[in-house]
C-alpha positions, 0 to 999 in steps of 0.5 A: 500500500506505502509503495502505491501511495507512493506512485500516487503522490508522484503522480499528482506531483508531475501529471496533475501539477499538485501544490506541496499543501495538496500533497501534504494533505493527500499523504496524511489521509492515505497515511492515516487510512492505511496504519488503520487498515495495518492495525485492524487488519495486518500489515501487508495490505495490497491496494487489492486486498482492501474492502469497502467495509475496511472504508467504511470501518475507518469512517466509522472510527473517524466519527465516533474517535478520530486520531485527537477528536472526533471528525466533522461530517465535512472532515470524513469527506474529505479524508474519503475523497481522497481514499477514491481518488486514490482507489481511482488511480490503482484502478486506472493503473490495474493494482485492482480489479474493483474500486472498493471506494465507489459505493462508500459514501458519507454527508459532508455537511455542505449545508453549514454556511462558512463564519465571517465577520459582520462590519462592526467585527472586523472594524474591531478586529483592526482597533485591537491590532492597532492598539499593540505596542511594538510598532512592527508586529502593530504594522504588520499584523494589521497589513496580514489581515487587512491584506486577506479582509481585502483581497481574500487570498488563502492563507497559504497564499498570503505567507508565499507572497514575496516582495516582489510578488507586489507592485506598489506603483500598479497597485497590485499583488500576484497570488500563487494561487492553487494547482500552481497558478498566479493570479494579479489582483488589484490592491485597495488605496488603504491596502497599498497605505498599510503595504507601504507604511510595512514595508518602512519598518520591514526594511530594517530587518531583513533582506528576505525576499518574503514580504510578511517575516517572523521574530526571526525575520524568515518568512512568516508561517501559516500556523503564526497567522492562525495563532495571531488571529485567533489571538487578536479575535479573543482580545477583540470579543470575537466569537465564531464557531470557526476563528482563523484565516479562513473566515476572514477569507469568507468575509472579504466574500461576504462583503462584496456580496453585501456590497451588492458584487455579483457572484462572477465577480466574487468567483473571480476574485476568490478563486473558485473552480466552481460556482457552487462553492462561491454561492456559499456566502448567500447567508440566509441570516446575513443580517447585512442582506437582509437590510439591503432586501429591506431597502427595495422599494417595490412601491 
């Protein structure tokens, strides 16, 4: 199984273009699955000795324990989409006769609508940053968020972006977006104010080619920016069922929509594949919307 895996990564490496975070993930899933398959059932397992109760043994598993917690429908998912791509490509390659993923199936809960922050929240959220004592981590944390409340980028994307990867004079950042593309998107005036006043104290410190740096000065990491929002929504009075860079994401998306931005445009911008994903954010309980509804006058 290892050794199929294996070839698996390798082909979504070369043939599919596959990003490092996407192989990462890839080999977690199939890694879990397969040492829960070798301590239920012995090592050895080929692709082909694989069932589908073996499947759905560790979805059951994952729903009632889970490694460190018990897995959201929306988790157990994913871990299964994964478990099929990869009983999709042994088939393809002829490892196995049948693929004992196809019949599994589990709810991946795509009703729940994503956390965001209303207006009054994320005006907050930037209070709390503006208040920090040292003037590089104010500057800077401000410009982390306000860079992804302002152009939505994954947080991923934000943390490979280089100095080089802005354009003051254009006003414009290049995103490494997902399956290895690139992505220019234009930069707010108040966006390119925060860039500029950050790159002034960043200068000082390093010659690093990444634009947003740690305490030492190396490029600054995706799990730091969930530690610093999550910190800064505490201290802000923030409450979500999902705190993190996401939901900041999610409202960059929220607010266009508010905004009265047609759903192309936000697709656009957030960089769905799919239209389905971006009509996530037509909030049923946005109270923000249903304002805006209430404004029409059909009189």
């Amino acid at each position: 199984m290892k050794t199929v895996m294996k070839r698996f990564l390798a082909y979504l490496e070369k043939e599919r273009n596959a990003t490092q975070a996407t192989l990462t993930a890839y080999a977690d899933d199939m890694g879990k699955f397969i040492g829960f398959v070798e301590e239920r059932h012995g090592k050895g397992n080929l692709p082909g000795d694989i069932t589908e109760t073996m499947i759905r043994e560790f979805l059951t598993f994952l729903a009632e324990k889970g490694f460190k917690r018990k897995n959201s429908a929306s988790s157990r998912g994913r871990r299964l989409s994964t478990i099929r791509y990869f009983f999709k490509f042994a088939y393809r390659e002829g490892l196995v006769r049948n693929d004992p993923a196809s019949l599994v199936s589990t709810s991946r809960g795509r009703g729940s609508e994503p956390s965001f922050l209303t207006a009054e929240e994320y005006k907050r959220l930037l209070q709390v940053i503006e208040r920090r004592k040292s003037e590089f981590f104010r500057i800077r944390d401000y410009t982390v968020v306000l860079m992804i409340l302002s152009t939505g980028a994954r947080v991923s994307e934000l943390t490979n972006v280089d100095m080089g990867d802005v354009s003051l004079k254009n006003k414009t950042v290049k995103l490494h977006r997902k399956g290895r593309e690139q992505q220019t998107l234009p930069l707010s005036e108040r966006m390119v104010a925060s860039l500029k006043k950050y790159m002034g104290v960043r200068r000082k410190r390093t010659r690093t080619r990444a634009l947003f740096i740690s305490t030492h000065n190396t490029r600054l990491s995706t799990s730091a920016v969930w530690k610093m929002i999550k910190g800064y929504c505490k201290k802000a009075r923030i409450y979500k069922d999902r705190i993190g860079p996401h939901m900041l994401r999610h409202t960059f998306a929220t607010t266009l929509l508010a905004n009265g931005e047609n759903l192309r445009t936000i697709q656009a911008l957030m960089n769905h594949k799919n239209i389905a994903t971006t009509s996530r954010y037509l909030h049923s309980h946005n109270p923000e919307l249903a304002e805006a509804v209430n404004r029409i006058s059909l009189e």
